[in-house]
C-alpha positions in Angstrom: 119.8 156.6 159.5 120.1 154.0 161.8 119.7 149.8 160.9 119.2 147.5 163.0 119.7 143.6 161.1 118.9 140.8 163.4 120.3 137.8 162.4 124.0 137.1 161.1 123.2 134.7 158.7 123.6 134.6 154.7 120.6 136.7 154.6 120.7 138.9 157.7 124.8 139.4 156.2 124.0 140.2 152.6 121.5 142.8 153.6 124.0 144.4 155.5 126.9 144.6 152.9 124.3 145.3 149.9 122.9 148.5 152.0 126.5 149.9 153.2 128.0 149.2 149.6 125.2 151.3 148.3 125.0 153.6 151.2 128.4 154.2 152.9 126.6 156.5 155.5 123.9 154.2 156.8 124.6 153.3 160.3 123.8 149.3 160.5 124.4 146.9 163.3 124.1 143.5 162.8 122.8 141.1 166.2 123.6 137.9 166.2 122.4 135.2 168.5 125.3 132.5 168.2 128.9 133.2 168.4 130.1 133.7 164.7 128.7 134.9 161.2 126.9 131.8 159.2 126.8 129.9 162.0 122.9 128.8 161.5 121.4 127.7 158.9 124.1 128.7 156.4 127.0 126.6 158.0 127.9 124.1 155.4 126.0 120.9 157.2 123.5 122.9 157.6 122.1 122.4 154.0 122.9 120.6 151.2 124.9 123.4 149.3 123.6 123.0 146.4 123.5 126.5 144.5 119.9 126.5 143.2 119.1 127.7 139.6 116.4 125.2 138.8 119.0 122.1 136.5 118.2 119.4 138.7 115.2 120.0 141.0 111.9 118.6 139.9 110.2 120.3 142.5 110.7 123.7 140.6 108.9 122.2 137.0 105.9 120.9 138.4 103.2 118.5 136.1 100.1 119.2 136.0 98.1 116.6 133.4 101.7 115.6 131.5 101.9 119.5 131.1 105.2 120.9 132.8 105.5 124.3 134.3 108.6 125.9 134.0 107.9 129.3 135.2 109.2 129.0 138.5 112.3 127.5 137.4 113.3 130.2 135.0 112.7 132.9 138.2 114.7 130.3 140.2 118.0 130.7 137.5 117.7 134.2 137.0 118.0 135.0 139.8 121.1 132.5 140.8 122.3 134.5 138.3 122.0 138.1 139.8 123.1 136.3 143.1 126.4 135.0 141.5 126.7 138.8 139.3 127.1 140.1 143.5 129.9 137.1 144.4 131.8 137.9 141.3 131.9 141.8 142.4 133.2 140.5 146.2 135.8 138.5 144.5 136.7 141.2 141.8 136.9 143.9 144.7 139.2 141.6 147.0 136.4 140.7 149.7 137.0 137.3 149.0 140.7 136.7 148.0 139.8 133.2 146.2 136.3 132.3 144.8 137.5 128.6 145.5 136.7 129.4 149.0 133.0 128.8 148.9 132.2 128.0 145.0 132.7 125.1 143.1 131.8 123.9 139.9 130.0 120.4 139.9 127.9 118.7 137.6 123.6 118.5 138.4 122.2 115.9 137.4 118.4 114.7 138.0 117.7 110.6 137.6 114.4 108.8 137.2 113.3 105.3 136.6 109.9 104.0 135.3 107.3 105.3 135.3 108.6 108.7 135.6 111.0 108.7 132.3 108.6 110.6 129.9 107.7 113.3 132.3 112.0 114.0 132.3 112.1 113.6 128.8 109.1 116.1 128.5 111.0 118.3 130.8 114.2 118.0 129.1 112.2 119.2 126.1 110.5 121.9 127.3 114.0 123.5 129.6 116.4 123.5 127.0 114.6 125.0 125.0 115.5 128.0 127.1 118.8 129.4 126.7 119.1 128.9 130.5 119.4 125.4 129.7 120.3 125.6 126.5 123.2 122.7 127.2 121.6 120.1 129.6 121.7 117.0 128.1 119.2 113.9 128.3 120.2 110.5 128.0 118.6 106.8 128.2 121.7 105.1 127.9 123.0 103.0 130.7 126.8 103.6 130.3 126.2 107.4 129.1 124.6 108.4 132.3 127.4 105.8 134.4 129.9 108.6 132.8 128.3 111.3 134.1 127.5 109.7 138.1 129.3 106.4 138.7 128.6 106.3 142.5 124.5 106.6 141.5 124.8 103.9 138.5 127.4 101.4 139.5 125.9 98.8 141.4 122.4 98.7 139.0 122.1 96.2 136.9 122.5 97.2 133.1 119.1 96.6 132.0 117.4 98.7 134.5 115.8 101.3 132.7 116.7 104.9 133.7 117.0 108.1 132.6 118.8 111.5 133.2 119.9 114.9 132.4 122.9 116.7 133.1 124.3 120.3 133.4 128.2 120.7 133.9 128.0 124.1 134.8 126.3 123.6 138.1 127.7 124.6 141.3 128.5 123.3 144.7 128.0 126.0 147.4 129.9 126.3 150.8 127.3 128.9 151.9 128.9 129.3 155.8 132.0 130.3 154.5 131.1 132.6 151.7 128.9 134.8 155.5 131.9 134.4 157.3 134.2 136.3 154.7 131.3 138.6 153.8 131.1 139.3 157.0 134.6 140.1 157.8 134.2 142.5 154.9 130.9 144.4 156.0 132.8 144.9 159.6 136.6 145.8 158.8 135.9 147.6 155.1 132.4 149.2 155.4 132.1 149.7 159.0 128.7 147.4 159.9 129.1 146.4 163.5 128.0 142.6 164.3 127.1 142.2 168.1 127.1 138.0 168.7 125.8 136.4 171.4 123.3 138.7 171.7 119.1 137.4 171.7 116.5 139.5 170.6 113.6 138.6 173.0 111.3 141.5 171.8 110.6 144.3 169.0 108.1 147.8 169.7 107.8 150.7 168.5 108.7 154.0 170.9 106.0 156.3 171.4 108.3 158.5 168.8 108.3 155.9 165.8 111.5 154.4 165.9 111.9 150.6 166.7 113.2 149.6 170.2 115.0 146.0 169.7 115.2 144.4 174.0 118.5 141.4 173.9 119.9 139.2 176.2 123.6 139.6 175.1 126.1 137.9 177.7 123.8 138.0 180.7 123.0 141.5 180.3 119.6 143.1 179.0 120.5 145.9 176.1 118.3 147.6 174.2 118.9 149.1 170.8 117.0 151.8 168.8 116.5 151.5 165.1 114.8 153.4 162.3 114.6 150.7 159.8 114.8 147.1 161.1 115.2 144.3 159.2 115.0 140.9 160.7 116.7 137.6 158.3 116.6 135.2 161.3 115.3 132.2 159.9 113.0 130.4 161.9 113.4 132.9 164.9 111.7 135.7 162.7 108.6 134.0 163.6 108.1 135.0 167.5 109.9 138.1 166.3 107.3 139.2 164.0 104.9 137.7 166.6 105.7 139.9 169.3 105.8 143.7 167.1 101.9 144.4 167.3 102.2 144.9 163.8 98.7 144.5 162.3 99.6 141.3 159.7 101.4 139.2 162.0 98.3 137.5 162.7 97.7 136.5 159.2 101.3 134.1 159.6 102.3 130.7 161.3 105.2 128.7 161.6 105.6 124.7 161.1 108.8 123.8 161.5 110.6 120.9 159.4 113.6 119.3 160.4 116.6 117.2 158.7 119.1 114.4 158.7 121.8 113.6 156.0 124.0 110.8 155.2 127.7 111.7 155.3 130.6 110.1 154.3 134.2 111.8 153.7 136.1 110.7 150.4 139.4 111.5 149.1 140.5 113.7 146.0 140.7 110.6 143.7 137.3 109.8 144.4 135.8 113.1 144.2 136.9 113.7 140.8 135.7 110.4 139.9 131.8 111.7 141.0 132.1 115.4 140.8 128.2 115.9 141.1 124.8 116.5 142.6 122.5 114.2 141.9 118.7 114.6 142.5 116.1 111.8 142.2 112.0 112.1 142.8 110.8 112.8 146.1 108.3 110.1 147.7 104.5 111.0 147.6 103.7 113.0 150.4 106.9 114.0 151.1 108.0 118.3 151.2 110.1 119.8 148.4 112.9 120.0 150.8 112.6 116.2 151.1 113.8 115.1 147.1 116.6 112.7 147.2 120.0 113.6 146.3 123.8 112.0 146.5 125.9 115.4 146.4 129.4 116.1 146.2 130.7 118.6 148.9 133.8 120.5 149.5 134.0 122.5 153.1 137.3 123.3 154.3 139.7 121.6 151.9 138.0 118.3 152.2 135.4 115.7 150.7 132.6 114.3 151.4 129.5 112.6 150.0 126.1 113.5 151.5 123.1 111.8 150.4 119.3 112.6 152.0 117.7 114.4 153.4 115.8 112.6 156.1 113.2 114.5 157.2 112.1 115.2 160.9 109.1 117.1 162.6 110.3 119.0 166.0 109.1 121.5 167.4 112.2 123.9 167.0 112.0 127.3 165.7 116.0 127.1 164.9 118.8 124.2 165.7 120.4 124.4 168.9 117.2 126.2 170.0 114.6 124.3 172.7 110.7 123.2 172.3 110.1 125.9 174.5 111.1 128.7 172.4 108.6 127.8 169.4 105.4 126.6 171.3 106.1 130.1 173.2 105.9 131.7 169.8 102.3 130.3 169.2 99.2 132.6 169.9 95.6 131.5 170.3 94.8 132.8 166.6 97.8 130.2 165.2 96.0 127.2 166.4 93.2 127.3 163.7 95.4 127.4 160.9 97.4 125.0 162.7 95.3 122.5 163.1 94.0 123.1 159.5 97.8 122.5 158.3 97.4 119.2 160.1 94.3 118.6 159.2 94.6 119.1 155.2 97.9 117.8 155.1 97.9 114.5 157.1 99.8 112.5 155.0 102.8 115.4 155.0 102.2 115.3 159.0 102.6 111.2 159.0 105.5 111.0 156.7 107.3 114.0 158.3 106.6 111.6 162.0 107.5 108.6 160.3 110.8 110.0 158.9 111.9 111.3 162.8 112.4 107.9 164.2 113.9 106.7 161.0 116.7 104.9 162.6 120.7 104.2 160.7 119.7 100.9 159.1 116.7 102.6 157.2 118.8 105.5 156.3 121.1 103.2 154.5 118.5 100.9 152.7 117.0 104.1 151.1 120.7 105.3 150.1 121.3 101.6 148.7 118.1 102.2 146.7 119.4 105.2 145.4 122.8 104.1 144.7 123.0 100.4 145.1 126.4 99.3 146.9 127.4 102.5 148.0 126.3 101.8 151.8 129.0 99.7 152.1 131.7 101.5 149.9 132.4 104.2 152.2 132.3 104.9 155.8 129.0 106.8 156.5 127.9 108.2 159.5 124.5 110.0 160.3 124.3 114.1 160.8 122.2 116.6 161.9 121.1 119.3 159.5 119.4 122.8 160.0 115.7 123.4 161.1 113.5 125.0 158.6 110.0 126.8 159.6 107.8 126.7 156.3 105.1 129.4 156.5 101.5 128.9 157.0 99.8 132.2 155.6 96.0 132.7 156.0 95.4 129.1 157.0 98.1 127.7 154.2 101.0 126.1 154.0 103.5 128.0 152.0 106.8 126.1 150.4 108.4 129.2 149.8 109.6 132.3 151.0 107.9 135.4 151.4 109.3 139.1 151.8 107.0 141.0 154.5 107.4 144.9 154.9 105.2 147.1 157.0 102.9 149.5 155.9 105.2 152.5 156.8 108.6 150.7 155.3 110.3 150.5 159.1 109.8 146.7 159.4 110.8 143.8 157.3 111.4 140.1 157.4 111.8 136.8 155.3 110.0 134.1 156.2 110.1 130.7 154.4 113.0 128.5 152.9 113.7 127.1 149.5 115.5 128.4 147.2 117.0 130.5 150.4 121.1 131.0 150.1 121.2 130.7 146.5 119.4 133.7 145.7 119.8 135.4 148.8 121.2 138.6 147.3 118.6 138.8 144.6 116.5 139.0 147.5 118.3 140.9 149.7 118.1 143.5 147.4 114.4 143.4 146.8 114.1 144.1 150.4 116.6 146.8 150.2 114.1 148.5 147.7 111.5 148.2 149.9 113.0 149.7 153.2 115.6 151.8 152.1 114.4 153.2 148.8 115.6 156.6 148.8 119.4 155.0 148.8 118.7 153.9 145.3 117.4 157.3 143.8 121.2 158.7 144.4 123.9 158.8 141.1 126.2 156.9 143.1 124.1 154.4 144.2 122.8 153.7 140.9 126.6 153.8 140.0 127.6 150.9 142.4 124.2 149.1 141.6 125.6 148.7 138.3 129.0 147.5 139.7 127.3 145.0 141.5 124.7 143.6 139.0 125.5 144.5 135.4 121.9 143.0 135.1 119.5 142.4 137.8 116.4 142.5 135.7 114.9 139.6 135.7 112.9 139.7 132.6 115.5 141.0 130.7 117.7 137.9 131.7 114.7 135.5 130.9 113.8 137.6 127.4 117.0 138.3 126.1 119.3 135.2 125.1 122.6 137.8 124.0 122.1 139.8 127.2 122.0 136.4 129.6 124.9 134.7 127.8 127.1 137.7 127.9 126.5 138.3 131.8 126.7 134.6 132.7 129.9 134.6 130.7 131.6 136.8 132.5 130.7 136.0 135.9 131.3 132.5 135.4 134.5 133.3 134.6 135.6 135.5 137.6 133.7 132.5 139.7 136.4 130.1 137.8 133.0 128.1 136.3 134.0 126.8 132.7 131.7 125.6 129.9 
């Protein structure tokens, strides 16, 4: 069977090694716009790194009437979990020589000040609870929560009334470099073939059922032919899915959301002095991608501190990409539930404007709230971050991401963002289910499924404290995360 992946990213990457692990046979090429593996979205300065299991983002325990929702983060950590059961199998197998690479252990930490203290104290109560949470800790006391993030808590005055919680078994994510050795794996150990610099302008099916993929790759116009295609291109899935006459493609928009961080390189001293990820409240009206944070990040044997994001509104389907390419994406049926997006979420639309011509100055007086003093402490410098497209589905804005497959099982894409990376191969493999089902039916499949994920159930992982703890264990230890 032939597979056609567009999109080299940590998605588009983890598809492609999860299918030929399973699958040795399968015959899967891998096309890829820019010139190297992770290059997009997943590149470290891309996104914050953060690996996302729900400890420190308020976003995922929403309050509804002082009632908090944890639902969505215990889905969230489960399956971080199945995602880090796959990285631990690379590292046991020798894909990736050192898990120090891309994965660090640092603290998460969330920080609120009046009047938001009770609603993290009822969250507290309600998350550890949970054996998934079973050791954050909650603390009111200035010098306590100075121990666990110095940078966020040394310039405030002691009487300033906070409060926080704290996980230590949180994890710092270079998410660029774990696609680039992943991908150096699929090619020279399971035989996928990645073609960069290569554009996919347009997806059809042939009169005989299979799907024919038209590129741009080096000048040149090359067509491929795919049974099964799978497309994990970010915002660039959106014209994709646009142009393949499939029947639901009308039922989906893109609006695209921009970002800008902070940056600010620090030396190994300093580092170890804040070794976290600290996230705050976002503003009213602002996205979920939009939550303040002051992180710690390691990519390529160096520091740095990031804090943001800023948020902009351009019209760009992907960085690096022009205006062109997304308004070209548009069809007259998007513009209803475009202008309903706009219309119902003004205040999202104005904040997202506002943020765009934020200038330096601004950038540092919402870092000094955040972490008073520490504008001037170290030498920060603006940066550009990776485009998301957030879905609009049937006239709504969606803040997640969203797994569409064709009736027949030949076609499938994510669209959407957050979580993203951090569970990527929980959801890789969901997809895999989908498209390639009869892979899994075989004994040695189910054999390397198991070598892979010694538990990828979610509900057992949620239901069964012993089951969790022995799992996490052990993968945390291969990942080099201690308690």
């Amino acid at each position: 069977m032939n597979v056609i992946i567009i999109g080299a990213g940590i998605m588009g990457t983890t598809f492609a090694t999860l299918a030929k692990e399973l699958a040795p046979n399968l015959d899967i090429t891998i096309l890829e716009r820019l010139e190297g593996a992770g290059a997009g979205n997943s590149w470290a300065f891309n996104n914050a790194g953060t690996g996302h299991e729900a400890n420190c983002e308020l976003n995922y325990t929403p309050v509804d009437e002082e009632v908090i929702a944890v639902e969505k983060a215990l889905k969230i950590h489960a399956q971080f979990n199945v995602a880090k059961q796959f990285w631990a199998y690379l590292v046991e197998k020798g894909a990736i020589k050192d898990p120090q690479t891309f994965i660090h252990q640092t603290k998460h930490c969330t920080i609120v000040s009046e009047p938001s203290i009770e609603q993290l104290k009822l969250r507290f109560k309600e998350m550890s609870a949970h054996h998934f949470f079973e050791h954050m800790r909650y603390s009111e006391d200035f010098e306590e929560i100075k121990s666990w993030i110095p940078y966020t808590m040394e310039g405030r005055p002691t009487h300033e009334k906070m409060a926080a919680t704290v996980i230590e078994t949180g994890t710092d994510v270079n998410f660029g470099a774990l696609t680039e050795q992943m991908a150096a794996h699929a090619v020279n150990d399971l035989g996928v073939k990645i073609e960069y610099g290569t554009h996919v302008k347009r997806v059809h099916r042939s009169p005989a059922g299979t799907w024919l993929v038209e590129t741009e790759s080096r000048g040149s116009a090359v067509q491929y032919k795919a049974d099964v295609l799978f497309v994990g291109a970010g915002g660039g899935a959106f014209p994709i899915l646009k142009r393949s006459h499939l029947p639901f493609r009308r039922r989906f928009a893109g609006f695209p959301v921009g970002g800008r961080f902070l940056q600010a390189p620090i030396s190994e001293e300093q580092a170890r002095h804040y070794s976290a990820k600290t996230y705050g409240k976002a503003k009213v009206g602002a996205p979920p991608m939009s939550v303040p944070h002051l992180d710690l990040r390691l990519v390529d044997g160096k520091y740095y501190l990031l804090f943001g994001p800023f948020a902009s509104f351009k019209p760009l389907l992907e960085k690096g990409r022009g205006v062109l390419d997304y308004l070209s994406s548009i069809r007259l049926h998007d513009i209803p539930s475009l202008l309903s997006v706009a219309l119902e979420h003004f205040p999202l639309v104005k904040y997202l404007v506002s943020e765009t011509f934020k200038g330096k100055q601004s950038m540092f007086e919402e870092l000094e709230s955040f972490a008073p003093g520490l504008s001037k402490k170290f030498d920060w410098k603006p940066i550009q971050a990776g485009q998301r497209v957030q879905i609009i589905k049937d006239g709504d804005l969606q803040m997640g991401t969203e797994i569409v497959v064709s009736p027949d099982e030949s076609f499938g894409t994510l669209l959407g963002a957050s979580p993203g990376a951090s569970v990527s191969p929980e959801v890789m493999l969901r997809c895999l289910e989908q498209l390639l089902p009869t892979i899994l039916t075989k004994d040695e499949a189910r054999k390397k499924m198991k070598e892979m994920f010694p538990e990828d159930d979610l509900d057992t992982l949620i239901n069964d404290p012993d089951r969790y703890r022995e799992v996490r264990d052990a993968v945390n230890e291969r990942l080099g995360i201690a308690d």
